[in-house]
C-alpha positions as CSV (number, residue, x, y, z in Angstrom):
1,X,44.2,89.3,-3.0
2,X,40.3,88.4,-2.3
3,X,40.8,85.5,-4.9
4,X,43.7,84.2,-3.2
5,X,42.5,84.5,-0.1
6,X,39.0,82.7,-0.5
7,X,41.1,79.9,-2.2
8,X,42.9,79.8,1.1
9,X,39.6,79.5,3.0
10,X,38.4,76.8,0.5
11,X,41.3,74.8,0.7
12,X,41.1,74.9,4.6
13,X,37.5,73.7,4.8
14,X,38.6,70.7,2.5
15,X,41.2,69.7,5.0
16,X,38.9,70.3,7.9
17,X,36.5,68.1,6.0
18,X,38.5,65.3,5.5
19,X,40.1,65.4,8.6
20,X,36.7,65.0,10.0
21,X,35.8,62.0,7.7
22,X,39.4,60.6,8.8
23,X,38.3,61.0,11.9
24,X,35.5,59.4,11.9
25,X,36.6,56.7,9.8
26,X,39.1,56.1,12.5
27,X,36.4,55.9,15.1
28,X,34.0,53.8,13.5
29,X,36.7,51.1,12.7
30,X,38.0,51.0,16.9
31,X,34.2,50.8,17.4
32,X,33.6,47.8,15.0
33,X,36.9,46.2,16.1
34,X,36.2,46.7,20.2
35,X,32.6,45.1,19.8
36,X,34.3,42.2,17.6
37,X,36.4,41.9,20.6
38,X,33.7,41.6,22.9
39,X,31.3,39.3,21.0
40,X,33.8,37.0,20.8
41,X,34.9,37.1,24.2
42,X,31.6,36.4,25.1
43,X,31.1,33.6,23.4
44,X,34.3,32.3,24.7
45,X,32.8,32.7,28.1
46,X,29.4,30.9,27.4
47,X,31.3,27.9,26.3
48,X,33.8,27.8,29.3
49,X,30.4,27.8,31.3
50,X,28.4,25.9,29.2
51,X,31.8,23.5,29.5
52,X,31.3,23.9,33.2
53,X,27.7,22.3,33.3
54,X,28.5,19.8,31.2
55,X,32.1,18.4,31.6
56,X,32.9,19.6,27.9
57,X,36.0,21.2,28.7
58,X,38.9,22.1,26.6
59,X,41.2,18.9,28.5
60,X,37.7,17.0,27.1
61,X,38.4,13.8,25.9
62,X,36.0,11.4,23.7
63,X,36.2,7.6,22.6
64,X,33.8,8.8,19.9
65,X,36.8,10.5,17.6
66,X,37.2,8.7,14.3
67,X,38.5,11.9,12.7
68,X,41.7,11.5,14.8
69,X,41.5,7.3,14.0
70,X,41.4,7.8,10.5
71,X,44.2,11.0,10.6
72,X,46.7,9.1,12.1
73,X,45.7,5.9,10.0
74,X,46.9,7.7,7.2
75,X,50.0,9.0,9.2
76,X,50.7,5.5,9.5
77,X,50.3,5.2,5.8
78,X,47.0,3.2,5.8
79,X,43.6,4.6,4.6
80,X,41.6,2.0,6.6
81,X,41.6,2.1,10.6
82,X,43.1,-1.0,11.0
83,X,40.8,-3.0,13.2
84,X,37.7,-2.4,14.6
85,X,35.7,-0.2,16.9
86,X,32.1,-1.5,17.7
87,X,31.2,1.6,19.2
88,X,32.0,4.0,16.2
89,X,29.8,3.9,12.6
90,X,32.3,2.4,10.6
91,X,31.4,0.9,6.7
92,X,33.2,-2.1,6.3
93,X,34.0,-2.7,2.6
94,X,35.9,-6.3,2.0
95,X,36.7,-7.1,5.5
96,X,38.4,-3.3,5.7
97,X,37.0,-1.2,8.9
98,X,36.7,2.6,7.5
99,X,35.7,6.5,8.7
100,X,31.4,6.7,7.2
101,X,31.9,10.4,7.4
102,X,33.0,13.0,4.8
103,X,36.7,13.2,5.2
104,X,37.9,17.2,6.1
105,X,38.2,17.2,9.5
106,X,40.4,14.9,9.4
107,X,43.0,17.1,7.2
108,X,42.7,19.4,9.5
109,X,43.8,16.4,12.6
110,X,46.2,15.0,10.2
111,X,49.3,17.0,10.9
112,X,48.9,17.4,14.5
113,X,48.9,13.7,14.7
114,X,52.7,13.5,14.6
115,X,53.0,15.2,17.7
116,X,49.5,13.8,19.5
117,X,49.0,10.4,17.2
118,X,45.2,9.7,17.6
119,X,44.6,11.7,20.8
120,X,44.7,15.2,19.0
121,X,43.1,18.0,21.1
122,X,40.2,17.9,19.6
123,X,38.1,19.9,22.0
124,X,40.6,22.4,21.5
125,X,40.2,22.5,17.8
126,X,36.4,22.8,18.1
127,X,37.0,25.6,20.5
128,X,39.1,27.6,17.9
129,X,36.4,26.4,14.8
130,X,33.8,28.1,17.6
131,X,35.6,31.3,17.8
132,X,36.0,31.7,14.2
133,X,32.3,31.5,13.6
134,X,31.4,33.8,16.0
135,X,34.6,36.1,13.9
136,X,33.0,35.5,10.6
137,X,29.5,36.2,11.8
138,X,30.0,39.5,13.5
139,X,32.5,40.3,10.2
140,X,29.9,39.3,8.0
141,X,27.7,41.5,9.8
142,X,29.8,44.6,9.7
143,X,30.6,43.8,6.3
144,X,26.8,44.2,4.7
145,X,26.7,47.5,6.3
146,X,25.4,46.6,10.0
147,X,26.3,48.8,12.9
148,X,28.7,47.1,15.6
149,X,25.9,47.0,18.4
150,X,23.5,44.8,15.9
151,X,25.8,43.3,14.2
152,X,27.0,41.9,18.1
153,X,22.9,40.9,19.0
154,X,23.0,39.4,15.5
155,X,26.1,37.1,15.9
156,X,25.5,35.6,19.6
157,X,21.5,34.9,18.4
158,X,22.8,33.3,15.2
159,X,25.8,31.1,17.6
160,X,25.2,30.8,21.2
161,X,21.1,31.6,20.8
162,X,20.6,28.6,18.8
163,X,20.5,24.4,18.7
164,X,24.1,25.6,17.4
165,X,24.8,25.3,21.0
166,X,24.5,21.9,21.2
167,X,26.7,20.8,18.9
168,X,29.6,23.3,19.8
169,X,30.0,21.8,22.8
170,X,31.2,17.8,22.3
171,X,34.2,17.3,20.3
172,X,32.6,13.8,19.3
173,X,32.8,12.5,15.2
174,X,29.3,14.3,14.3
175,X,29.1,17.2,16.2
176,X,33.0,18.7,15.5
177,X,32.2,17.7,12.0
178,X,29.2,19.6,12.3
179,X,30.4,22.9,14.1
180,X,33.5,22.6,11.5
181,X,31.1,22.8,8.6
182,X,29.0,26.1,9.9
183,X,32.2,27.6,10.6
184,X,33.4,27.3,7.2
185,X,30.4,28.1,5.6
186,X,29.7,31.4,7.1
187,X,33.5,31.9,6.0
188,X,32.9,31.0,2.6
189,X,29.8,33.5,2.6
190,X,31.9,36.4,4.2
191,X,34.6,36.1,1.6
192,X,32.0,35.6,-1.1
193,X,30.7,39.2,0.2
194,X,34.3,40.5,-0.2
195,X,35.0,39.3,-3.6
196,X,37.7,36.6,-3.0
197,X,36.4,34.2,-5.1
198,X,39.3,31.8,-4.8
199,X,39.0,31.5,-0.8
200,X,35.2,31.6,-0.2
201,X,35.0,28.5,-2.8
202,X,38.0,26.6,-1.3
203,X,36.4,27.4,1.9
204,X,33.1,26.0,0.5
205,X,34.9,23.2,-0.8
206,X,35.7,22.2,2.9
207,X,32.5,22.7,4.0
208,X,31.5,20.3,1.9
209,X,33.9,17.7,3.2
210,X,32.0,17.9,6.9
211,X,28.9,18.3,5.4
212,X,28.3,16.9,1.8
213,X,24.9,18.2,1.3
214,X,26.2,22.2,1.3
215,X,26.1,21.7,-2.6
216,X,23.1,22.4,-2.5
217,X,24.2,26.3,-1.6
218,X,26.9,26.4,-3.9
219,X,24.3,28.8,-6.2
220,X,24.0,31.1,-3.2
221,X,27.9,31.9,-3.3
222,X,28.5,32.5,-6.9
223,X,25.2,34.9,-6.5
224,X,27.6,36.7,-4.2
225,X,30.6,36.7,-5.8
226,X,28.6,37.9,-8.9
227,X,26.8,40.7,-7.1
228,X,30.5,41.5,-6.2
229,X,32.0,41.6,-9.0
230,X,28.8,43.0,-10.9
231,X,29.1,46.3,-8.1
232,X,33.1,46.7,-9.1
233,X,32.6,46.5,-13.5
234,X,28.6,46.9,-13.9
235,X,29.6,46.5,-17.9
236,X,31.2,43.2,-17.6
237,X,29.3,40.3,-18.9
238,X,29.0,36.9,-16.7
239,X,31.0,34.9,-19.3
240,X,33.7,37.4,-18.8
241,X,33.5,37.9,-15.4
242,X,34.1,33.9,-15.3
243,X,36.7,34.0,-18.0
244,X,38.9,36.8,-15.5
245,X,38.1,34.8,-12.9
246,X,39.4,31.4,-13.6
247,X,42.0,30.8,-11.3
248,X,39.4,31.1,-8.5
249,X,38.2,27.5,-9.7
250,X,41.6,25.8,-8.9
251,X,41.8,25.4,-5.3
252,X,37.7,24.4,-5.0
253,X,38.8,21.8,-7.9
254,X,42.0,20.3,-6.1
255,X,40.0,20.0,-3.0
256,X,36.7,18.4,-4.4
257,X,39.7,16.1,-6.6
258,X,41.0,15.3,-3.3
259,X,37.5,13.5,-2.0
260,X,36.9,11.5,-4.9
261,X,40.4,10.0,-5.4
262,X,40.3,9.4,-1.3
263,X,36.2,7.4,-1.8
264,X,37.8,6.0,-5.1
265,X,40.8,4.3,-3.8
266,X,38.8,3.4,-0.6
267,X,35.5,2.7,-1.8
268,X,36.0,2.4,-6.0
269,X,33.6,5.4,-6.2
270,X,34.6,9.1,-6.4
271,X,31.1,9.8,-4.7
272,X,30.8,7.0,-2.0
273,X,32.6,8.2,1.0
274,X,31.3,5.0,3.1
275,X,27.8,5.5,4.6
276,X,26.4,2.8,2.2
277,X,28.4,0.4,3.8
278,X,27.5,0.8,7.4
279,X,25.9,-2.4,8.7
280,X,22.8,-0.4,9.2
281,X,22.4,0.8,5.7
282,X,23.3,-2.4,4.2
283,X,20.9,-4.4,6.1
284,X,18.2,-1.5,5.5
285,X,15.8,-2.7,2.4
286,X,14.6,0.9,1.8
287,X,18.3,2.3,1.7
288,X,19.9,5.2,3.3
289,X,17.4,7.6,1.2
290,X,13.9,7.0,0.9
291,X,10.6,9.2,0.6
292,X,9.0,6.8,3.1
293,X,10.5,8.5,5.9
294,X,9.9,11.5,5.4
295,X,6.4,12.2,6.6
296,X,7.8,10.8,10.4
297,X,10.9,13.1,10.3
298,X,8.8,15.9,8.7
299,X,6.7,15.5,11.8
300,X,9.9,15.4,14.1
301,X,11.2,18.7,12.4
302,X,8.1,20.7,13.8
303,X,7.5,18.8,16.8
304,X,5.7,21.1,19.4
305,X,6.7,20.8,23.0
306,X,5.2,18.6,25.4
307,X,4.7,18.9,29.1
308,X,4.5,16.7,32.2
309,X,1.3,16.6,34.5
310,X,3.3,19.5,36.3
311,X,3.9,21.8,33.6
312,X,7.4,21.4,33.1
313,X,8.6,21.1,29.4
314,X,9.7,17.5,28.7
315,X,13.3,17.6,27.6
316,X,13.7,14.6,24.8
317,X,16.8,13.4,23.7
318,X,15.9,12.2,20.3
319,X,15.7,15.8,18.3
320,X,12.0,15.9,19.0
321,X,11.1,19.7,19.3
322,X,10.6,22.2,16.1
323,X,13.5,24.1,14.6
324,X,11.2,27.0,14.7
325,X,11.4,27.2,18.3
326,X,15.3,26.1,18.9
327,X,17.0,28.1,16.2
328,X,14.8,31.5,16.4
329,X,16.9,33.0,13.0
330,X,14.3,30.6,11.4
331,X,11.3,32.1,12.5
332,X,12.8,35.8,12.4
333,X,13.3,35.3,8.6
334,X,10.0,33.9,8.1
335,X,8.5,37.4,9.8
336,X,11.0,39.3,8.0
337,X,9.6,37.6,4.5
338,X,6.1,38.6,5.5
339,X,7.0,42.3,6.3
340,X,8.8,42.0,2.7
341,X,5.2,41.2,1.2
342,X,3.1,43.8,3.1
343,X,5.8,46.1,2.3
344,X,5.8,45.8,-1.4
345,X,9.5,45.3,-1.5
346,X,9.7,42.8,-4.0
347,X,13.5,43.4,-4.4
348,X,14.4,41.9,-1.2
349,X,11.6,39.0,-1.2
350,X,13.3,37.8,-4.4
351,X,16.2,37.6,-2.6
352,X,14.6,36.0,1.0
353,X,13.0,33.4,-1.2
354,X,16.0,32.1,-2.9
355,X,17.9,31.3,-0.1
356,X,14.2,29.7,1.5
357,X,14.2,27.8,-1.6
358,X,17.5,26.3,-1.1
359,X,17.3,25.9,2.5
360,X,14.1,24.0,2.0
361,X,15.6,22.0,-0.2
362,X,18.4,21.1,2.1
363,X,16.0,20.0,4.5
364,X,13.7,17.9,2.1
365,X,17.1,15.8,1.4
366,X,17.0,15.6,5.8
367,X,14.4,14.7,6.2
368,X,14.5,11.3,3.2
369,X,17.1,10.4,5.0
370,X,16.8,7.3,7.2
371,X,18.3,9.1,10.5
372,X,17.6,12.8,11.7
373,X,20.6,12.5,14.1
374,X,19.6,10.3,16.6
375,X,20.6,11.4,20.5
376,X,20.8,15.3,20.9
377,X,19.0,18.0,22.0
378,X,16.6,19.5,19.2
379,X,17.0,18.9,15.8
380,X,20.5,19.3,15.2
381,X,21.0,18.5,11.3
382,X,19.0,22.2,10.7
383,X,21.9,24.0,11.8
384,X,23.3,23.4,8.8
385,X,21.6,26.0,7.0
386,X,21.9,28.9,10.0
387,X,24.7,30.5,7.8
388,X,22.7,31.2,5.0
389,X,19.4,32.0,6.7
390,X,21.4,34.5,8.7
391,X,23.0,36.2,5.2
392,X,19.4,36.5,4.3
393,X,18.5,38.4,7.8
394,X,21.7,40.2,7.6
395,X,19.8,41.8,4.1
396,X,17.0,42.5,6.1
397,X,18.6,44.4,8.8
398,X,20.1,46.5,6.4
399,X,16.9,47.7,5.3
400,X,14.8,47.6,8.3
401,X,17.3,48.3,11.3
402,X,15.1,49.3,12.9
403,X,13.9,46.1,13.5
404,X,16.7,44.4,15.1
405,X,15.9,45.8,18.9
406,X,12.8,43.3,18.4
407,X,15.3,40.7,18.0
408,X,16.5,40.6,21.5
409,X,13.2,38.3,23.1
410,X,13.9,36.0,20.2
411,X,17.5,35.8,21.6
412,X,16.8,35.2,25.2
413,X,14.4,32.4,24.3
414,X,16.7,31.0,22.5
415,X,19.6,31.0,24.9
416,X,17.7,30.0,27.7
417,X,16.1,26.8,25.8
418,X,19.8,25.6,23.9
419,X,21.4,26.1,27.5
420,X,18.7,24.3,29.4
421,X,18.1,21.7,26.8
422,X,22.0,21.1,26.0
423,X,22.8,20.6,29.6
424,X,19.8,18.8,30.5
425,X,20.9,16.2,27.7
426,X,24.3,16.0,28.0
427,X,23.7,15.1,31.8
428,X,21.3,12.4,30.8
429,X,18.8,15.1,33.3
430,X,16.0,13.0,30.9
């Protein structure tokens, strides 16, 4: 009788117990999901405002859209544009006028150019590719452990308290390329942190395609999708992890395929997708590449503020003003490594200096290049590595959250200087 009964009390504890956990399993996913909700909302918000100051609405239009050119182009079953456009960068390869950008946006244009031809909405597509960065980066968040309320501060300083802003804004050929390419890339990294190999390389793979230079972080993802798969079957060895694994290399293949036979047919090249044949690189004798511009764009990278006889900042036009001070996740990882040191934690230095190692190697191929992105506000070509540098704070938080409250001055300096600056440019305010 006192056996069964304390069974009875034990088994009812165990419910009660779970019921609890179920509980507050329950709670903590409505929590995560209602502040998703609202960090995307916001962000929405900023750039229906942001729109408001600048005329970058959603019923936007822009003469600068090759992407929709070249989509329907191909529609119209030709890979070249047809004629020329003086004010667009086009290479022109044997009297042939063609896109000089990587080619994915415009698979994502193509089939709405049978109902739009070449006036797609593109403001509206960079709208949506906004909204699903700001998704991925709160998911991403959530996803390495992060508690909804930082994970929210996290995503709107990594998106709308960056030179991010900037480009999110204009639907023209190198910014939606641009914003396209961060979206994707955070995507990649979020589904790489998931283990779904397959997707997070494909989604690489189109990254890629707006920005060729994310090669360089191809390392980074199959970190994470070994980490992943490492956690799941600590016992299996890499070549067998890769043997299982196989079919995740098929759509990253087909797409990356896709590229060369589109620069090979165009261009005879699998790996020229038409920036050596602009008129500008052509004519230049030290080529689109070339050390010898580096120590001007090196200076242009860290370029300190300057100020008019009445104190007010001087707002430049030509991406002259440090990517320390526009972008603060830059700077918040650099304090984060040197907590790391002082801390002795030698675990998660490892892991902030390989992606600094790759990010600065992204940027050393910026900066040898002959442009650093012309007119805009800041330095735009650095946002290109915010994904990544915010994975590696993302680690940090996670073991100092504590630290993420300190975050929110970095934020508001950031907002306030991407706001003022973005709208200040894109009203010619110069």
């Amino acid at each position: 009788m006192t056996a069964r009964l304390t069974a009875n009390i034990v088994e009812r504890a165990v419910l009660f117990g779970e019921n609890i956990v179920m509980r507050e399993s329950m709670y903590k996913k409505k929590e995560n999901l209602e502040y998703g909700i609202i960090t995307v909302l916001s962000v929405g918000v900023f750039l229906i405002i942001a729109g408001m100051l600048t005329g970058k609405g959603l019923q936007d239009s822009t003469v600068y859209n090759s992407y929709a050119l070249q989509a329907d182009s191909w529609r119209q079953g030709r890979l070249d544009l047809g004629q020329d456009y003086p004010w667009l960068e086009l290479a022109i390869y044997q009297g042939k006028y063609y896109v000089s950008f990587p080619p994915f946006p415009s698979y994502i244009l193509f089939p709405l150019t049978f109902f739009f031809g070449s006036n797609t909405p593109d403001a509206c597509i960079l709208f949506i590719s906004n909204l699903l960065c700001t998704f991925y980066m709160y998911r991403l968040a959530v996803k390495e452990g992060i508690n909804p309320q930082a994970a929210m501060l996290e995503t709107l300083l990594a998106v709308i308290c960056s030179n991010y802003v900037f480009v999110m804004l204009d639907p023209s050929v190198w910014f939606i390329a641009q914003a396209m390419c961060v979206t994707l890339s955070i995507a990649a990294a979020y589904y790489a942190v998931e283990g779904r190999g397959g997707l997070a390389l494909a989604l690489w793979a189109c990254s890629v395609g707006c920005r060729p230079m994310q090669i360089v972080f191809l390392p980074l993802l199959l970190y994470l999708l070994y980490q992943k798969e490492h956690m799941d079957c600590p016992e299996r060895k890499v070549l067998e992890m890769i043997r299982r694994r196989a079919l995740w290399f098929v759509p990253v293949t087909l797409i990356a395929v896709s590229y060369m036979v589109l620069n090979y047919v165009r261009f005879g090249n699998i790996l020229e997708f038409g920036r050596k044949y602009l008129p500008e690189f052509v004519n230049e004798s030290n080529g689109q590449f070339n050390v010898i511009y580096m120590k001007e764009h090196i200076r242009q990278l860290f370029a300190w503020p300057r100020f008019d006889e009445n104190g007010r900042m001087i707002i430049d036009n030509m991406g002259n003003l440090s990517m320390m001070l526009i972008t603060p996740v830059f700077a918040i990882c650099i304090l984060y490594m040197i907590y790391s040191v002082a801390k002795g934690n030698t675990t998660l230095l490892k892991k902030l200096i390989f992606v600094s190692i790759l990010a600065t190697i992204y940027m050393t191929i910026i900066v040898m290049h002959r442009t650093m992105g012309a007119w805009q506000f800041g330095n735009r070509y650095s946002n290109d590595i915010i994904p990544w540098i915010y994975l590696g704070i993302l680690w940090c938080d996670k073991e100092y959250p504590g630290f993420v409250k300190y975050h929110i001055p970095f934020a508001i300096w950031g907002l306030c200087l991407n706001l003022v600056g973005s709208v200040a440019v894109y009203n010619w305010w110069i």
